[in-house]
N, C-alpha and C positions, 0 to 999 in steps of 0.2 A: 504494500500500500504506500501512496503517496508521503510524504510528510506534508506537515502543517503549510510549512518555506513553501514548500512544491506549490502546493495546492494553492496559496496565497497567489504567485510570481504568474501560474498559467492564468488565473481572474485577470489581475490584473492587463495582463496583454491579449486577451480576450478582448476588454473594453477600449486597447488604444486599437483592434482589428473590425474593418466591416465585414459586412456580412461576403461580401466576394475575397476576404480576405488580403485588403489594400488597406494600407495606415490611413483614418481619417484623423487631417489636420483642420484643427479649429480656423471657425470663420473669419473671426477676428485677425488672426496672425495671420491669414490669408490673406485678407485686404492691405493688411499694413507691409505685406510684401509686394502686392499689385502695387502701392503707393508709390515706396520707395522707387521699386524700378523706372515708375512716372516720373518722379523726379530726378532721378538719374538721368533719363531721357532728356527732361528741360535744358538738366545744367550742362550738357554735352552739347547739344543743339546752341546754348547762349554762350559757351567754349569756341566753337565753331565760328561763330557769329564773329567771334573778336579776336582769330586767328591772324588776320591780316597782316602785314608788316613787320611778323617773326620769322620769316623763314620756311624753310621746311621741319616739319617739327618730327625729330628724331631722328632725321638723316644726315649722316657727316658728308657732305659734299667735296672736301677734300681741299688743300689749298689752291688758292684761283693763281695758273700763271698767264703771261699776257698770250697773245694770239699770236704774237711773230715767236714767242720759245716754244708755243706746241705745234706751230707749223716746222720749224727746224730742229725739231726732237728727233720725226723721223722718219729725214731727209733721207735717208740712205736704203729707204725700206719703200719700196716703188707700189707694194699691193698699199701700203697705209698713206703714202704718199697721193696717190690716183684717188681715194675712199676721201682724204679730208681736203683735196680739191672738188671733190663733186660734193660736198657738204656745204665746202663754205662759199661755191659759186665765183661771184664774181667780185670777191673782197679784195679793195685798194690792199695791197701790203704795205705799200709805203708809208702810208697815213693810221695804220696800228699802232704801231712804235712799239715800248712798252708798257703801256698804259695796262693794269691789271682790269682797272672796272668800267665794263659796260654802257656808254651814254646813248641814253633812246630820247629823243625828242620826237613829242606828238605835233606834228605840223596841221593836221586840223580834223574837225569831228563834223560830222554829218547825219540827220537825221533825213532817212529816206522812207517817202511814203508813195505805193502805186500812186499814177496819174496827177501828182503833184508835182512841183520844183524843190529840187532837195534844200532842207533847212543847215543851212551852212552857221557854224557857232563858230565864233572867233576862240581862237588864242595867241596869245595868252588870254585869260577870260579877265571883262570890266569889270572896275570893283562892284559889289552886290549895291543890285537897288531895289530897296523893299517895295520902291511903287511900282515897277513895271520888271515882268520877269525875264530871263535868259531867253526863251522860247516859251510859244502856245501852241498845244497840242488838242483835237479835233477827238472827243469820246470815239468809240466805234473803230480808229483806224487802225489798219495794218501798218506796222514800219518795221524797218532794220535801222541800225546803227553802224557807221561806214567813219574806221581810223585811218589813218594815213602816218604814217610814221619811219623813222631813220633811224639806223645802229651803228653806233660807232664806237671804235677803238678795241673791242673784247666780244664775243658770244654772249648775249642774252640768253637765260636759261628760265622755261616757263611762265611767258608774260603773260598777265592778266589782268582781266579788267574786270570794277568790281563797280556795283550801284547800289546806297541806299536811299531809301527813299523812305519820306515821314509826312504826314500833313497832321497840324496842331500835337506837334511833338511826338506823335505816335510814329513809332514804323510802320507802312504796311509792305513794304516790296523791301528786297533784295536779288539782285542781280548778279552772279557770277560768271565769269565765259574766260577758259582757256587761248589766249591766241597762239603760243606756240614758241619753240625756241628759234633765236634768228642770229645771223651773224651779221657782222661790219661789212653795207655793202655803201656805192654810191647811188643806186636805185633807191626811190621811197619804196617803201613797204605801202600798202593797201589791205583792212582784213573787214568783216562784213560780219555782223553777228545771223542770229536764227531770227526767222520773223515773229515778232511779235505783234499782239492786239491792245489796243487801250481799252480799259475797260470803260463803260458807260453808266449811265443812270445819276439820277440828282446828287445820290451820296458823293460819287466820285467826282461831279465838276468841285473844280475850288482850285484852290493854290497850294503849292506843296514846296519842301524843302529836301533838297539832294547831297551828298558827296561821291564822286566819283573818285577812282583813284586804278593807275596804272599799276600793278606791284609786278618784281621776279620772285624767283625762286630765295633767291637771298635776303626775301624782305626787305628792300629797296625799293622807295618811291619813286618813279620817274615825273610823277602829275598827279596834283590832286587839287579837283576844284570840289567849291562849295558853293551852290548854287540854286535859283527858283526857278520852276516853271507853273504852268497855270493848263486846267484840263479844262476845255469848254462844251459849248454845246456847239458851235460852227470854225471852223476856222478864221481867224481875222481877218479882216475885210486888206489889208495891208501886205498878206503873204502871196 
C-alpha cells in the first residue's frame, strides 16, 4: 500500500492535471504573460522607431580605408581587379584621394504625381514658415518621390531615406526606403521611391509637420530637413 507522502504528492498533481492530462495554468498568470509580451512588442517597435543615426547595430563593419588603398590593394590580382572595376563603374580616381568618408550631396527632391508637373523642392531648404508651407498636396493622389544625388571621395554603404510625419504633435506616418550602396562617380545618381496614395477625408486635410533625413550604414547624416506641408481638398490654384 501507498504511504501517506505517496498518497498526498499523487492529489496533489492530480489537481495541477486536466482532464486530457495537460498542466492547467491559471488565468491570471496567463494574461499577465499575454501583457508583458504586449509590451515587449511596444518597447521594440519604439526601439526601432529611434534606431536612426546609430549605425548598424551589432555589426563590426571593420575599419573604413579610403577608395584609392582598396583599389591598389589588389592590383596584382586581375579576377578582383576586373570585379571592383565593374563595381565601382565609372569612378574619377583622381578626385578620391584619401579621403576615408563618404560625401553625398542631395542636389534636389521631387514630388511626382501622374498627369501633373513635378513638384520640385528647393535645396538647400528656406528657413521654416509657419504661414505658408514647403509644398501642398491634393487628398486622393498617387505620387513617388524622385532624389537626385552625388558621391564622393569613398563608397557609401546602405543609404537611406527616412520620413516622419506628425500633425498636432502626434505621429501618424513613418516612412523608410532603402536606396542602396553607391560609389564616387561624376554622374548624378537618380533613385524613385514605390508609389504611394494620400490618404483622404476631413480628418486628414490640415497641416502637418515632417523630418526627413538621408542616413548610411555608419549612422551619418548626409540631410536632414524639418519641414510643413498642408493636405487639401484640391490642388492650388498656383501649381
Amino acid at each position: 500500500m501507498a504511504s501517506e507522502d505517496t498518497r498526498s504528492a499523487a492529489k496533489k498533481e492530480d489537481n495541477l492535471m486536466g482532464k486530457d492530462g495537460e498542466e492547467e495554468i491559471d488565468s491570471s498568470e496567463e494574461e499577465r504573460f499575454k501583457r508583458q509580451m504586449s509590451e515587449a512588442a511596444l518597447y521594440a517597435t519604439e526601439d526601432e522607431d529611434d534606431d536612426e543615426g546609430n549605425g548598424a547595430q551589432g555589426i563590426d563593419l571593420g575599419p573604413r580605408i579610403s577608395l584609392k588603398s582598396e583599389i591598389e590593394k589588389d592590383k596584382d590580382d586581375e579576377s578582383l581587379k576586373r570585379w571592383k572595376e565593374q563595381l565601382l563603374g565609372s569612378v574619377d580616381l583622381n578626385s578620391v584621394g584619401e579621403t576615408l568618408e563618404p560625401e553625398v550631396e542631395i542636389l534636389s527632391l521631387s514630388i511626382v504625381c501622374s498627369g501633373r508637373p513635378d513638384i520640385v523642392l528647393s535645396v538647400p531648404v528656406p528657413p521654416p514658415n509657419h504661414k505658408r508651407p514647403w509644398f501642398i498636396l491634393k487628398e486622393g493622389s498617387h505620387y513617388k518621390l524622385k532624389f537626385t544625388f552625388m558621391v564622393r571621395n569613398n563608397i557609401v554603404s546602405g543609404l537611406k531615406y527616412t520620413n516622419t510625419v506628425r500633425k498636432a504633435g502626434i505621429k501618424v506616418d513613418k516612412a523608410k526606403e532603402m536606396l542602396g550602396t553607391f560609389s564616387p562617380q561624376l554622374e548624378v545618381y537618380t533613385f524613385e521611391t514605390s508609389e504611394e496614395i494620400i490618404p483622404s477625408g476631413f480628418f486628414v486635410r490640415g497641416s502637418y509637420s515632417a523630418r526627413m533625413k538621408f542616413v548610411d550604414d555608419d549612422g551619418k547624416s548626409h540631410l536632414v530637413i524639418n519641414y510643413s506641408f498642408d493636405i487639401r481638398r484640391e490642388w492650388p490654384s498656383s501649381s
